[in-house]
N, C-alpha and C positions, 0 to 999 in steps of 0.2 A: 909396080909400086903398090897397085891393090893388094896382087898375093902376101908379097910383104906384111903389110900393113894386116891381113886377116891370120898371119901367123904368128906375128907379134901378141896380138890381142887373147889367142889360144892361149899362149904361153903364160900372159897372165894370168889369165883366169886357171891356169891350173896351179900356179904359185898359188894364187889365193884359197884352194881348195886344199891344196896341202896344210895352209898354213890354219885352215880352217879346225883338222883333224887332226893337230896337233893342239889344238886350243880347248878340241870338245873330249881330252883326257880325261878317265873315268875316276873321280872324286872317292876315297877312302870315308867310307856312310859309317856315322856315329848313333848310337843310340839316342834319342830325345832325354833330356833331363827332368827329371818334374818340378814341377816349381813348388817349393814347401813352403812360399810365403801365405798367408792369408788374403781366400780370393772373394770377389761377392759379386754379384749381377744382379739387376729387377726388374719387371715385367708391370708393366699398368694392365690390369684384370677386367675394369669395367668401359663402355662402349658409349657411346652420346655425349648429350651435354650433361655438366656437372652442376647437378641443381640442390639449391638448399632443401637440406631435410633429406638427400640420399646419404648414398657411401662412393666413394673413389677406393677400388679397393685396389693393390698391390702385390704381388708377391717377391719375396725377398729372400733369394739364397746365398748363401757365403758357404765356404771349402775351406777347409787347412789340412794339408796335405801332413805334415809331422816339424817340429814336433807340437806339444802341448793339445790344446779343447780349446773349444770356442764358450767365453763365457759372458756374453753377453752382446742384446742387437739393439739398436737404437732406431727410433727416427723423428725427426725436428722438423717438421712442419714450419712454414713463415707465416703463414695465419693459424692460430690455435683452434684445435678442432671441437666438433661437438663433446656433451658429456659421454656420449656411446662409442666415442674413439676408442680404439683398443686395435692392439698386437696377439695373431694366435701364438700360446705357447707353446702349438702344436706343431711337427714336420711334415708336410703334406709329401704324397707321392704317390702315384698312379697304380695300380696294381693291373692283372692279363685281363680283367673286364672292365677295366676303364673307370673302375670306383676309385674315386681320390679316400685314401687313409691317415688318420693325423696319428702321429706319435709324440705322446708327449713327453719335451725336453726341457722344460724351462717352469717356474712359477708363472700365473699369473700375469700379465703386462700390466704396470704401471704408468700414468698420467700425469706430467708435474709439467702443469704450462701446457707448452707447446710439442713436448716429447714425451713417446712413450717408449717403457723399454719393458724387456724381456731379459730376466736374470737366470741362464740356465743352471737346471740340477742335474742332470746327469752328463755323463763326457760325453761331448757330441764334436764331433771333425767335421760332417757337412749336414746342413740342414735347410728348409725354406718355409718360412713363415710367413704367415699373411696377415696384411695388415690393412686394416678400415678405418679412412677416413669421415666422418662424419661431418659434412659440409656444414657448417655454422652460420648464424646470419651475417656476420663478419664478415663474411667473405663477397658474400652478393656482389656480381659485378666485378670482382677482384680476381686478382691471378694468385696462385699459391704453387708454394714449392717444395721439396720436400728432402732431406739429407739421410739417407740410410747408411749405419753405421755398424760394423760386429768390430767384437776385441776377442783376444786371444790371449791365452793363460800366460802365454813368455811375453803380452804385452805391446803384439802388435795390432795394430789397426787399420781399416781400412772402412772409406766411405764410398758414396754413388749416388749422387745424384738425379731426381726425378723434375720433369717439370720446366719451365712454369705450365700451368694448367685454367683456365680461362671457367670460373667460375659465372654460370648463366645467371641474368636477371631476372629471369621469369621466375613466375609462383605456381604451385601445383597442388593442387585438391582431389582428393580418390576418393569415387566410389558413394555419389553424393546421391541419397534415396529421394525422388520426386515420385507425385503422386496427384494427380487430375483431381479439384477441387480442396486439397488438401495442399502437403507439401510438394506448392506449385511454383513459387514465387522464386527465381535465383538471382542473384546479387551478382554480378561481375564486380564489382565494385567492391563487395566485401568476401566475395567469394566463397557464400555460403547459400542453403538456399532455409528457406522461411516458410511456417505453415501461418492458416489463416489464423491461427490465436494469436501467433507473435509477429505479423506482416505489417501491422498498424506501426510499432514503432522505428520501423527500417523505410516505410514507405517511399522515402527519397532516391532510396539506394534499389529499387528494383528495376533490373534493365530484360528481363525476360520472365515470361508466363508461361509452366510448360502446360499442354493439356494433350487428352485424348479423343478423338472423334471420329465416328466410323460414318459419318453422315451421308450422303448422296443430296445436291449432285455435285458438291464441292468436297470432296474428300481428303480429310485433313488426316487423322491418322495421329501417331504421335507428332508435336509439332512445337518449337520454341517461336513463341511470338511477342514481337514486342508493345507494352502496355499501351501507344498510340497508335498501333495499326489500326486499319481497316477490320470495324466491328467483325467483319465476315468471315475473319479468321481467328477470332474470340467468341465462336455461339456458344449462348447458356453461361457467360462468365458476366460478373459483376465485378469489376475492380474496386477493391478497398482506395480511400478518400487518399489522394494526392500518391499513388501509383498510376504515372500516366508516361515516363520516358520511351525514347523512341530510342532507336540502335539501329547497324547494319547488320545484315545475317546471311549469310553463303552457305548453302548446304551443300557438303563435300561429302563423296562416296568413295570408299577405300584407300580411307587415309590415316591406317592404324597404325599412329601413334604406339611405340614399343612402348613408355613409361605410366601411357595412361590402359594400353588395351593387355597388357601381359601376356602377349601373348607372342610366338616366335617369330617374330616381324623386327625388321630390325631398319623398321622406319622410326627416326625423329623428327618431333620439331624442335627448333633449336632459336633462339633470339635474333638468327637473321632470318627468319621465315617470317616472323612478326614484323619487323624492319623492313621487309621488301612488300608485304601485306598491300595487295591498292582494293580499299572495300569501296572505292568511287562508284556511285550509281546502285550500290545494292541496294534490295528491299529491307522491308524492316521484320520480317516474317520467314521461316524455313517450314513446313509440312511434309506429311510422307516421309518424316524420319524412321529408320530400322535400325536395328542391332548391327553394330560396326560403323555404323554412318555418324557423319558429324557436323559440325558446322562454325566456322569461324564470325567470330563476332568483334564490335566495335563501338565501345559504348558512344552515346550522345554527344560529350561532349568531348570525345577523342581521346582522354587519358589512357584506358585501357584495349588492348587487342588480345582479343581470347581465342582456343580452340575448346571447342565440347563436344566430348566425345560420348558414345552412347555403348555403355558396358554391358546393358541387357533392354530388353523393351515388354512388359507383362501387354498384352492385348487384353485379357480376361479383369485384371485390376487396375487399370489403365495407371499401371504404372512406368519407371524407367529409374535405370539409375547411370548415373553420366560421370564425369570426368573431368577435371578444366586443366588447361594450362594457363598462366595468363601472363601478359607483356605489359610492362608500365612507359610509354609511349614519353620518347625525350621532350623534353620542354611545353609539354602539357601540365 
């Protein structure tokens, strides 16, 4: 009954092998057809968060295989972009050392609203153009979207959508010159910083004092301190009348910010680094700052959370010039 039973089971399985190789017949191969519709794809180009006052930039290629040109790209934005919004009317593309080359196909890009478009001049079949957004205050905090569009001379169409894309809250200041006894005084608040002829009428608004000191045995160095610390870390400074707030201050080493340090880092902060921020317990003073080094701050009365970044450090002119990012803290 065993044999039986293991001779049966052969038998099937070679029915089923047969029936296998009857099934995997070899297919009559066609050539592919090409598609001569009008084709388009897009790429989002830039990296971090999207803050007001940058670009979100794009690239946008469309194809048409035959017949006709492509005569015209579109793209409609759901928040209307800055006045510096523009479409290139040039076709970019890579050459053997890696230099992108633009050729131009098109006039000019125009701005009506929320769209801007490219009207080509010459007959172009495929091309890729780049397009910058210009983040607007508009948008703070907001999402945006974005509808890329080319038409074709016989009339066809075709769109692509990009997005939504999560426009950051925070604010950003480049490249702000401080200077020990002069322009010393920075503003988180207003985010700017103040010398001593114009410090008097801001005095409410200063929440940090930068200075320089090479002193022994307490060596401070470049240093952001706030106007109530401990004199000990403000020698040789007289505070201008009602500059006296206090802050938190975390001095952070190697935390280069891509947006503020420019440099090939491709670290950010972003509005939930702010959000997750606990300055519980910190002092109110950072010392011994260097070139790359930074420090997150928190004003008095908790509205604002900043990063400041330090873009160079003069020892000789005790100067510095820094950076900020800043967070405006919910329901403060």
């Amino acid at each position: 009954m065993k044999r039986k039973s293991l001779y049966f089971n052969y038998s099937l399985l070679l029915v089923v092998l047969l029936l296998a190789a009857v099934g995997c017949k070899k297919e009559t191969y066609s050539l592919p057809i090409a598609n001569t519709t009008l084709q388009n794809t897009c790429i989002k180009r830039t990296l971090g968060p999207n803050i007001v006052g940058l670009n979100i930039d794009f690239a946008y290629a469309m194809a048409l295989a035959a017949p006709g040109k492509i005569v015209s790209a579109q793209v409609e934005a759901s928040i209307p972009g800055g006045a510096k919004t523009y479409m290139e009317n040039r076709s970019f593309y890579t050459n053997a050392s890696g230099v992108d080359v633009g050729i131009t196909v098109g006039s000019p890009s125009v701005n009506d609203g929320a769209k801007t478009t490219v009207t080509f001049t010459k007959d172009t079949m495929a091309a890729t153009l780049r397009y910058f957004y210009a983040i607007p205050e508009a948008a703070r905090g907001k999402s945006v979207s974005f509808t890329f569009t080319a038409k074709s001379s016989e009339g066809a169409t075709v769109s692509f959508p990009m997005g939504p894309y999560t426009v950051a809250k925070m604010d950003m200041a480049l490249n702000l010159r401080m200077r020990d006894g002069d322009s010393s005084y920075l503003s988180i608040t207003d985010m700017a910083v103040y010398t001593s002829a114009n410090v008097a009428a801001h005095a409410g608004n200063i929440d940090l004092v930068y200075l320089y000191r090479s002193t022994t045995p307490l060596i401070i160095n470049h240093a952001l301190v706030a106007p109530a610390a401990d004199p000990q870390y403000l020698p040789g400074v007289t505070l201008p009348a009602g500059v006296n707030k206090t802050a938190k201050i975390q001095k952070v080493f190697s935390l280069q910010d891509f947006n503020l340090a420019h440099l090939q880092f491709g670290i950010y902060i972003d509005d939930l680094d702010f959000q997750k921020l606990d300055m519980t317990g910190q002092p109110n003073f950072a010392i011994n700052l260097k070139l790359d080094a930074g420090a997150w701050v928190e004003t008095a009365d908790g509205k604002y959370r900043a990063y400041v970044y330090f873009n160079s450090v003069d020892n000789t002119n005790k100067a510095a010039v820094i950076s900020i990012k800043r967070y405006v803290v919910e329901g403060k």
